[in-house]
C-alpha atoms as an extended CHARMM CRD file, in Angstrom:
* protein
*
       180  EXT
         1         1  UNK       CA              0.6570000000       12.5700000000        6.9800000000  PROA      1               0.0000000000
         2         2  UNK       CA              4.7120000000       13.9210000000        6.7850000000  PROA      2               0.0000000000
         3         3  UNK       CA              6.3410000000       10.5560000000        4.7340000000  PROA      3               0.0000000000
         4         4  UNK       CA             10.1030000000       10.7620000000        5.3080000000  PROA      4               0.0000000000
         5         5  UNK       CA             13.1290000000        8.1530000000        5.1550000000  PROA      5               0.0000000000
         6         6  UNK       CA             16.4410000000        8.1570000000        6.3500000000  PROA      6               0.0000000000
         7         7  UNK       CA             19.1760000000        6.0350000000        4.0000000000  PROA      7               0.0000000000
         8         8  UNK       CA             22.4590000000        5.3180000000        5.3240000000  PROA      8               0.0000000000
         9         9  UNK       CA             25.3420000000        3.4600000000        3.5920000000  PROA      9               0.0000000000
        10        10  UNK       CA             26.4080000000        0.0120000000        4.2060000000  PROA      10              0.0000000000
        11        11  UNK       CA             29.2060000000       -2.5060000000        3.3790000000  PROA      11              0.0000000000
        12        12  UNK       CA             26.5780000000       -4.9340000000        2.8560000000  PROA      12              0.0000000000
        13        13  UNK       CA             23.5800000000       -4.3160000000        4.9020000000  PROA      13              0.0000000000
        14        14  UNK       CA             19.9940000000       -3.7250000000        3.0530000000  PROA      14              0.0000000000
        15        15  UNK       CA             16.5050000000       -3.0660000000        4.1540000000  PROA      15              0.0000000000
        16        16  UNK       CA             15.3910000000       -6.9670000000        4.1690000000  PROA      16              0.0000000000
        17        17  UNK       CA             17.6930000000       -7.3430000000        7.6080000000  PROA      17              0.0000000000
        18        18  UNK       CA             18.4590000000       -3.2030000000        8.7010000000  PROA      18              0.0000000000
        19        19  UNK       CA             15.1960000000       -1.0420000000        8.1690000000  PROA      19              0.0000000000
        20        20  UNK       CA             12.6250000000       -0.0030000000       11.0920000000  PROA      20              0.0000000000
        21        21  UNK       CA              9.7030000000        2.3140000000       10.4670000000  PROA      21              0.0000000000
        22        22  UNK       CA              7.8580000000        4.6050000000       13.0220000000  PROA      22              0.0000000000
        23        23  UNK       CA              4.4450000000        5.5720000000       12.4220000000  PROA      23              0.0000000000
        24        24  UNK       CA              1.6600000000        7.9470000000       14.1060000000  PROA      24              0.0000000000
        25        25  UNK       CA             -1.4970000000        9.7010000000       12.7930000000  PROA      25              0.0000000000
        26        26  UNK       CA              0.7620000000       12.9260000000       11.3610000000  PROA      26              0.0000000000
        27        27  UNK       CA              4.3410000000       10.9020000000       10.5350000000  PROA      27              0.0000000000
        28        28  UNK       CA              6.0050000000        7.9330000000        8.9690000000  PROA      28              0.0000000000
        29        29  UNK       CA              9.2280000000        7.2280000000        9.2640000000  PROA      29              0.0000000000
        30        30  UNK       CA             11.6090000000        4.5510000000        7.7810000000  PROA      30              0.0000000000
        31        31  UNK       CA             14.7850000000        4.3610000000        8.4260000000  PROA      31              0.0000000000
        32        32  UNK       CA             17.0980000000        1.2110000000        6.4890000000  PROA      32              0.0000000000
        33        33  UNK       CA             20.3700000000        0.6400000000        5.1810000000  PROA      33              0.0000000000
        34        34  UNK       CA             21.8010000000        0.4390000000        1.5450000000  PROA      34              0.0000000000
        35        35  UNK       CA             24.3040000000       -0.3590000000       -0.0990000000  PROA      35              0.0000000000
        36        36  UNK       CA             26.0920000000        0.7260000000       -3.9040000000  PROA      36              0.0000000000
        37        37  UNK       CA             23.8600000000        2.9920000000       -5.8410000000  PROA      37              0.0000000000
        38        38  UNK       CA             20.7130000000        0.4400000000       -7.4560000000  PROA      38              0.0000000000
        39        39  UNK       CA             19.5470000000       -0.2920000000       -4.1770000000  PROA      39              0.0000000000
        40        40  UNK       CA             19.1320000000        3.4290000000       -3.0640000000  PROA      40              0.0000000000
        41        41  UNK       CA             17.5270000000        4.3460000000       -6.2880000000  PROA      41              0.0000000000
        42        42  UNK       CA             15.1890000000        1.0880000000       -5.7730000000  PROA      42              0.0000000000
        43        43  UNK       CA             14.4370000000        2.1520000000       -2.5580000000  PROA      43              0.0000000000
        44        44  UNK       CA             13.3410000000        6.1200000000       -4.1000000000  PROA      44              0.0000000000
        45        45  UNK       CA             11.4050000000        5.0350000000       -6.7590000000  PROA      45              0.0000000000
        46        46  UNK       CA              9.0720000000        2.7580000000       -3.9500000000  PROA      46              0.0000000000
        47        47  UNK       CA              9.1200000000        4.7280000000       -1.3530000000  PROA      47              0.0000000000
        48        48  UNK       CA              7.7420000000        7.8160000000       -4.0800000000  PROA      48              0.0000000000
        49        49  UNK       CA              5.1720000000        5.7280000000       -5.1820000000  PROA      49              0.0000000000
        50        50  UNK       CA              4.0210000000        5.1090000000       -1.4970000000  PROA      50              0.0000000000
        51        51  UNK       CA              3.6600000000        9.1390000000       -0.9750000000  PROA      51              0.0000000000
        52        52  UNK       CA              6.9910000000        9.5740000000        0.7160000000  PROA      52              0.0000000000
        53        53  UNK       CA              8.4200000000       13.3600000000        0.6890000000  PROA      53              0.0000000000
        54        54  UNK       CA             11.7020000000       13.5760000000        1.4620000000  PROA      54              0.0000000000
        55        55  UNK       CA             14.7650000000       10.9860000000        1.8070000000  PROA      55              0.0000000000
        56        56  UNK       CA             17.9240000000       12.4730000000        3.7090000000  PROA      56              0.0000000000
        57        57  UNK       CA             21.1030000000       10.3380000000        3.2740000000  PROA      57              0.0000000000
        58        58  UNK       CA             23.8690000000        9.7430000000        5.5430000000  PROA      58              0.0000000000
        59        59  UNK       CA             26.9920000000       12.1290000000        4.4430000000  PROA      59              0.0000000000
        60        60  UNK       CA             28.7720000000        8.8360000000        2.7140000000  PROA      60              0.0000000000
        61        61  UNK       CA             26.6500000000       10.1840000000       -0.4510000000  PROA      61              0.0000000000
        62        62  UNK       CA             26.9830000000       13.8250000000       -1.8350000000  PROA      62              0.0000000000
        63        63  UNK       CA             25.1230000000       16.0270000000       -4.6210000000  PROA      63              0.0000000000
        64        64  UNK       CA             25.8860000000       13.9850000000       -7.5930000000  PROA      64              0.0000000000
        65        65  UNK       CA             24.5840000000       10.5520000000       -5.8390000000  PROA      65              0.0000000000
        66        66  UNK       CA             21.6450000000       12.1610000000       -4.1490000000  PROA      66              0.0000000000
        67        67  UNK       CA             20.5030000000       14.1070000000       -7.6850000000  PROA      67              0.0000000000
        68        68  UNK       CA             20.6520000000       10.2640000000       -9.4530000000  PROA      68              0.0000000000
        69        69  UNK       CA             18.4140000000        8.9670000000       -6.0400000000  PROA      69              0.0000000000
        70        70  UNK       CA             15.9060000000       11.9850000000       -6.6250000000  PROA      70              0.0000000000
        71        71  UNK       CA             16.2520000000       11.0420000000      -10.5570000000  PROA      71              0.0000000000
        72        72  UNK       CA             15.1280000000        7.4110000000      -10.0540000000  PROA      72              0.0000000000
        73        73  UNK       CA             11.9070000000        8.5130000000       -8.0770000000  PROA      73              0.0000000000
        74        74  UNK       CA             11.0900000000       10.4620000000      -11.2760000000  PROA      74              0.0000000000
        75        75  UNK       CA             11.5320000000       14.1730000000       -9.1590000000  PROA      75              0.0000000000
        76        76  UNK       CA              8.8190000000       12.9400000000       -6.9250000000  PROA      76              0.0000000000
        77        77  UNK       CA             11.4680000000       13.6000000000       -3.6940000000  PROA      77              0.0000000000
        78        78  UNK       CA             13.4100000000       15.9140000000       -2.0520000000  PROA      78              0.0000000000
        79        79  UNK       CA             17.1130000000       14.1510000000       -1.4430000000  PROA      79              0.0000000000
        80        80  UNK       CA             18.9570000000       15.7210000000        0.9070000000  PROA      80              0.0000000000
        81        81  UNK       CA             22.3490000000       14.3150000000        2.1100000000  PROA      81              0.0000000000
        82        82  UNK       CA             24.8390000000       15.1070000000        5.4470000000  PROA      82              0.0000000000
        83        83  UNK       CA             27.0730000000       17.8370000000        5.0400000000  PROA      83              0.0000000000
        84        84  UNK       CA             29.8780000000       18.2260000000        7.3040000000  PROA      84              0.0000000000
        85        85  UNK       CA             31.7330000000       21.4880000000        8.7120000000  PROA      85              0.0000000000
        86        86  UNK       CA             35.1260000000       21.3630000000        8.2200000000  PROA      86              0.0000000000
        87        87  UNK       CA             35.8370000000       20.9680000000       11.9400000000  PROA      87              0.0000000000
        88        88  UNK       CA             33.1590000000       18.4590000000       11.7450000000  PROA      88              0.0000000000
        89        89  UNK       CA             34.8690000000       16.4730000000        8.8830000000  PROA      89              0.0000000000
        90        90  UNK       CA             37.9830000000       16.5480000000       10.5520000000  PROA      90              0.0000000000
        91        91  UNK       CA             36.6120000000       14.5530000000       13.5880000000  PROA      91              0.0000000000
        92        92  UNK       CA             34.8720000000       12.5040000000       11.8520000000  PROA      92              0.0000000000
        93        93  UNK       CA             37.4590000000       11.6400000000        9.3680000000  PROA      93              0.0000000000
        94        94  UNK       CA             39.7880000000       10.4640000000       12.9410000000  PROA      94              0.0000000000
        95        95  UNK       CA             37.2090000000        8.1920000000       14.3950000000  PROA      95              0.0000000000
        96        96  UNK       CA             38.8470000000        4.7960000000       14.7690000000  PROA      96              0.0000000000
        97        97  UNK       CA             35.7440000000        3.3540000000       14.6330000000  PROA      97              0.0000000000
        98        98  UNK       CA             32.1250000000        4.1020000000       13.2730000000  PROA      98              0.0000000000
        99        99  UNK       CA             30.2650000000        1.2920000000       14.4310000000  PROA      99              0.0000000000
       100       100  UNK       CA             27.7520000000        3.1160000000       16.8170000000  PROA      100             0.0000000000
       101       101  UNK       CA             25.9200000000        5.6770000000       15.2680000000  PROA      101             0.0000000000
       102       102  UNK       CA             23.4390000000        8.2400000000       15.9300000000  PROA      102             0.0000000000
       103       103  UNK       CA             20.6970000000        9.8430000000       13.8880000000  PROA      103             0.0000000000
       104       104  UNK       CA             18.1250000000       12.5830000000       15.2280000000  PROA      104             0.0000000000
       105       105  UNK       CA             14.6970000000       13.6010000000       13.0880000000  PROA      105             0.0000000000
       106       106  UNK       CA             12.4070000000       15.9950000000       13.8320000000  PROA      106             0.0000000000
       107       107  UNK       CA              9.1620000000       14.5760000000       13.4720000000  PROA      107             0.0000000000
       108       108  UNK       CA              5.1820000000       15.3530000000       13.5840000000  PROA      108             0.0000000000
       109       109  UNK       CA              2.8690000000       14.6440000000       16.3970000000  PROA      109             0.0000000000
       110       110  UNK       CA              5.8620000000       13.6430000000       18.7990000000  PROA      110             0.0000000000
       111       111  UNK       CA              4.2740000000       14.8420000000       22.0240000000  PROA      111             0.0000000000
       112       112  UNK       CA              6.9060000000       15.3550000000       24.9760000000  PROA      112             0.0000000000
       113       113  UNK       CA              8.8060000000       12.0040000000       25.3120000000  PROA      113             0.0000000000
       114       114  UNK       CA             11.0220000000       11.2760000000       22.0420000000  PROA      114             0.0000000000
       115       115  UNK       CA             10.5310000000        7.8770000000       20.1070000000  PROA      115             0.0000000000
       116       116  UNK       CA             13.6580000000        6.1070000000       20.4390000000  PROA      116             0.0000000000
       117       117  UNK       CA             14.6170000000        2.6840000000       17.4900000000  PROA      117             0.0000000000
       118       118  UNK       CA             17.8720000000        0.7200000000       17.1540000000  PROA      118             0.0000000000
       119       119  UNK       CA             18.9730000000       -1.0190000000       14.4880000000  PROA      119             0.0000000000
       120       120  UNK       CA             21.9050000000       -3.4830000000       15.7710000000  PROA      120             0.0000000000
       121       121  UNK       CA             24.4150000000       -5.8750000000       13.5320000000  PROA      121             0.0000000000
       122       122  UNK       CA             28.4540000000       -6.7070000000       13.0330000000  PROA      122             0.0000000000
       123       123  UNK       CA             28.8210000000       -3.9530000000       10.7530000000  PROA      123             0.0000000000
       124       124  UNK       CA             27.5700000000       -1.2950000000       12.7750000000  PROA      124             0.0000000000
       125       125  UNK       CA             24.4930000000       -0.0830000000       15.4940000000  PROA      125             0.0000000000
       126       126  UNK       CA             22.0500000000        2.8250000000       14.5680000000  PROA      126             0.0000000000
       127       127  UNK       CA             19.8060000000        4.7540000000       17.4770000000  PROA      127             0.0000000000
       128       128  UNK       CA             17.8420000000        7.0580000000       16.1380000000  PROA      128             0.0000000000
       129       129  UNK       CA             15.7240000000        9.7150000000       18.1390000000  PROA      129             0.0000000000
       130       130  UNK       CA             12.5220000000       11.0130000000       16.6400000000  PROA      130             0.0000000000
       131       131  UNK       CA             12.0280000000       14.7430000000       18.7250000000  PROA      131             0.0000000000
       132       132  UNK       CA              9.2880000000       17.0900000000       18.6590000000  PROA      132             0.0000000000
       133       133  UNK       CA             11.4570000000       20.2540000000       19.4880000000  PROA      133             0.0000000000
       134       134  UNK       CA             15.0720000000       21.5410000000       19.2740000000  PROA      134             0.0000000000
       135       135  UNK       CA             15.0610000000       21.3820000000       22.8850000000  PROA      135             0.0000000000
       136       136  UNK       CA             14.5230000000       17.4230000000       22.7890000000  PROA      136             0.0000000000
       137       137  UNK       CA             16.9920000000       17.4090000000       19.6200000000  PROA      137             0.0000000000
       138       138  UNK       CA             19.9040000000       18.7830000000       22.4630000000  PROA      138             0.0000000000
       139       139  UNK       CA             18.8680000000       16.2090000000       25.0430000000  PROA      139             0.0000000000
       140       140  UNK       CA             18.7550000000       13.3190000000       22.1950000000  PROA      140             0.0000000000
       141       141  UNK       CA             22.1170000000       14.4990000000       21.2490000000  PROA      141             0.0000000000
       142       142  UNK       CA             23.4720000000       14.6690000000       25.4860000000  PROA      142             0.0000000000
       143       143  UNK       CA             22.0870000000       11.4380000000       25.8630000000  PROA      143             0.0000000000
       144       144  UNK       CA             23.8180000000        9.5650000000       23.0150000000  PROA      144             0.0000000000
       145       145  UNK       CA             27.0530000000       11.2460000000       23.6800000000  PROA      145             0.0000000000
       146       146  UNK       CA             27.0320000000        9.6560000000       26.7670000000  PROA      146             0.0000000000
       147       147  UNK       CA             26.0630000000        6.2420000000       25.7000000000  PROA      147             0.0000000000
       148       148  UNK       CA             29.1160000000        6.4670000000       23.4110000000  PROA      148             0.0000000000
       149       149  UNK       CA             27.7990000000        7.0110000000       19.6280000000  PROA      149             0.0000000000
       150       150  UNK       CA             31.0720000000        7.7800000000       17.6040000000  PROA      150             0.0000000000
       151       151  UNK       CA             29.0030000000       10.4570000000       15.4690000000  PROA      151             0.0000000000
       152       152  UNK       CA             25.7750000000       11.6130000000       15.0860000000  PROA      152             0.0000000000
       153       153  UNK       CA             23.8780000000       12.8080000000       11.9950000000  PROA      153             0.0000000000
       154       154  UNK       CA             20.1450000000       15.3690000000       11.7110000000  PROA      154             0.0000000000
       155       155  UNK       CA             17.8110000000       15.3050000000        9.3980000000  PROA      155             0.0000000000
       156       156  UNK       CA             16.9990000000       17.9960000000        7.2740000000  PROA      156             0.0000000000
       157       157  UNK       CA             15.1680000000       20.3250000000        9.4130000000  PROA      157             0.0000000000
       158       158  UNK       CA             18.5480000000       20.8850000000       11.3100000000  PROA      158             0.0000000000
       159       159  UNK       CA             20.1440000000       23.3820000000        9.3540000000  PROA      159             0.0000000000
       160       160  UNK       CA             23.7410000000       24.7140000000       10.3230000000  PROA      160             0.0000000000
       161       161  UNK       CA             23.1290000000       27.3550000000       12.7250000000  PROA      161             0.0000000000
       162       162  UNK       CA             20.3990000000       24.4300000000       15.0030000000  PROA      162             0.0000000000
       163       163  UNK       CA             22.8890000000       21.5790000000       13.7950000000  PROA      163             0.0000000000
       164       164  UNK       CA             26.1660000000       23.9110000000       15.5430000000  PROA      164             0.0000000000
       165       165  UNK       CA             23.5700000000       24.9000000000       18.4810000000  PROA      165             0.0000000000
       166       166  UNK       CA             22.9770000000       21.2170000000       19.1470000000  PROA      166             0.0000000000
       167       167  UNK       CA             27.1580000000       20.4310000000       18.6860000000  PROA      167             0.0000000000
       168       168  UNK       CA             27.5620000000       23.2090000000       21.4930000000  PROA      168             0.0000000000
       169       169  UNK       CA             25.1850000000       21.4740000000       23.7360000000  PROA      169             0.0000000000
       170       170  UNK       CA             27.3040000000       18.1700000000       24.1950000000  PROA      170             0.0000000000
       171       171  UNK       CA             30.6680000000       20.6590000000       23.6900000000  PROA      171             0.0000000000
       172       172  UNK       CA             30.9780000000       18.9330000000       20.3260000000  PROA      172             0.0000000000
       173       173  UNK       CA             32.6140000000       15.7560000000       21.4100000000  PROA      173             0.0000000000
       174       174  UNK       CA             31.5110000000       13.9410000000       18.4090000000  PROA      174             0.0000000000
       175       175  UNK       CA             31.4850000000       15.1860000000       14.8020000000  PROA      175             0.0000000000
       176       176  UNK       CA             27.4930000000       16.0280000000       13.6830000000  PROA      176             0.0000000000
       177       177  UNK       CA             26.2120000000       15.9080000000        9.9390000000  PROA      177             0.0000000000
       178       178  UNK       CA             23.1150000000       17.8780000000        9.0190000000  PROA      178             0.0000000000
       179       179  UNK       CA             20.6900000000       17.5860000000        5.8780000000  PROA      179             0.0000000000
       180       180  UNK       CA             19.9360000000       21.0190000000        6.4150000000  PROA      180             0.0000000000
C-alpha cells in the first residue's frame, strides 16, 4: 500500500480539528493542516514511522522548510512542496481571498468515479479530489473551477507539462501549484 500526505499551512489550524484520511486496499491518504515549523516536522517524523512515502506541501513552504520536514523524519520521506509558474504566482499572488481551496492527488486503486473530502472552517475550506487518471485530474480541476475554488494545488505526480495541460483545460482561470 502507496502511504502519502498532503500538509498545507495554517494561521492556526492543526490536525486535531483539520485532517481527513482516505483509505483503500492499494492507498492511504491524509490530508491535515499545520501550522509554524514543529508541528510539520511532528507530523513527518509519525507519519514515517507509520510507513508513509511521500508528504507534498502546499507552496506556502519551499526547499529549505521542506529539507528540515524530510530531516525530522530521519530521510525516511520524500518532501515535495508547490511550485508556482511565474504566470501562476502572479495570479495567485492577486487573489483577494484564499479561503476556498483546491487540492488534486493521483491515487492507487481509484476505479472510475474520483473520491471527493472537504475540510471546512473560518480560516479557510479544502476539497480535495483523489483521481485515477489525468483525464479525471482535468474534470476535478473543471469542476472546482466552477464551484469557485480561488486556487488549486497537485500533488507530486503532476509535473509541469500535466500541471500546464490541466491549467489549459479550465483556460487557467485560477493559479495551479504542482509538487511535480
Amino acid at each position: 500500500m502507496f502511504k502519502y500526505a498532503f500538509l498545507a499551512n495554517s494561521a492556526g489550524l492543526g490536525p486535531d480539528k483539520y485532517s481527513v484520511t482516505y483509505e483503500n486496499d492499494r492507498f492511504c491518504c491524509y490530508i491535515s493542516a499545520v501550522h509554524g515549523m514543529k508541528m510539520p516536522c511532528e507530523i513527518a517524523e509519525k507519519l514515517a514511522a507509520e510507513g508513509f512515502e511521500l508528504i507534498d506541501l502546499c507552496g506556502d513552504f519551499n526547499l529549505e522548510k521542506a529539507e528540515e520536514i524530510r530531516k525530522a523524519a530521519d530521510g525516511k520521506l520524500n518532501v515535495c512542496y508547490a511550485k508556482y509558474t511565474e504566470e501562476n504566482q502572479k495570479k495567485y499572488d492577486a487573489l483577494e481571498s484564499m479561503n476556498e481551496y483546491g487540492i488534486i492527488i493521483m491515487g492507487e486503486g481509484i476505479g472510475d468515479k474520483p473520491e471527493k473530502l472537504e475540510l471546512r472552517d473560518d480560516e479557510y475550506n479544502t476539497y480535495v479530489t483523489i483521481v485515477g487518471s489525468d483525464e479525471m485530474a482535468k474534470a476535478a480541476a473543471k469542476e472546482m473551477v466552477a464551484q469557485g475554488i480561488h486556487f488549486i494545488e497537485l500533488c507530486s505526480y503532476f509535473d509541469l507539462e500535466k500541471a500546464e495541460a490541466i491549467a489549459d483545460t479550465v483556460d487557467r482561470k485560477v493559479p495551479f501549484g504542482y509538487c511535480g
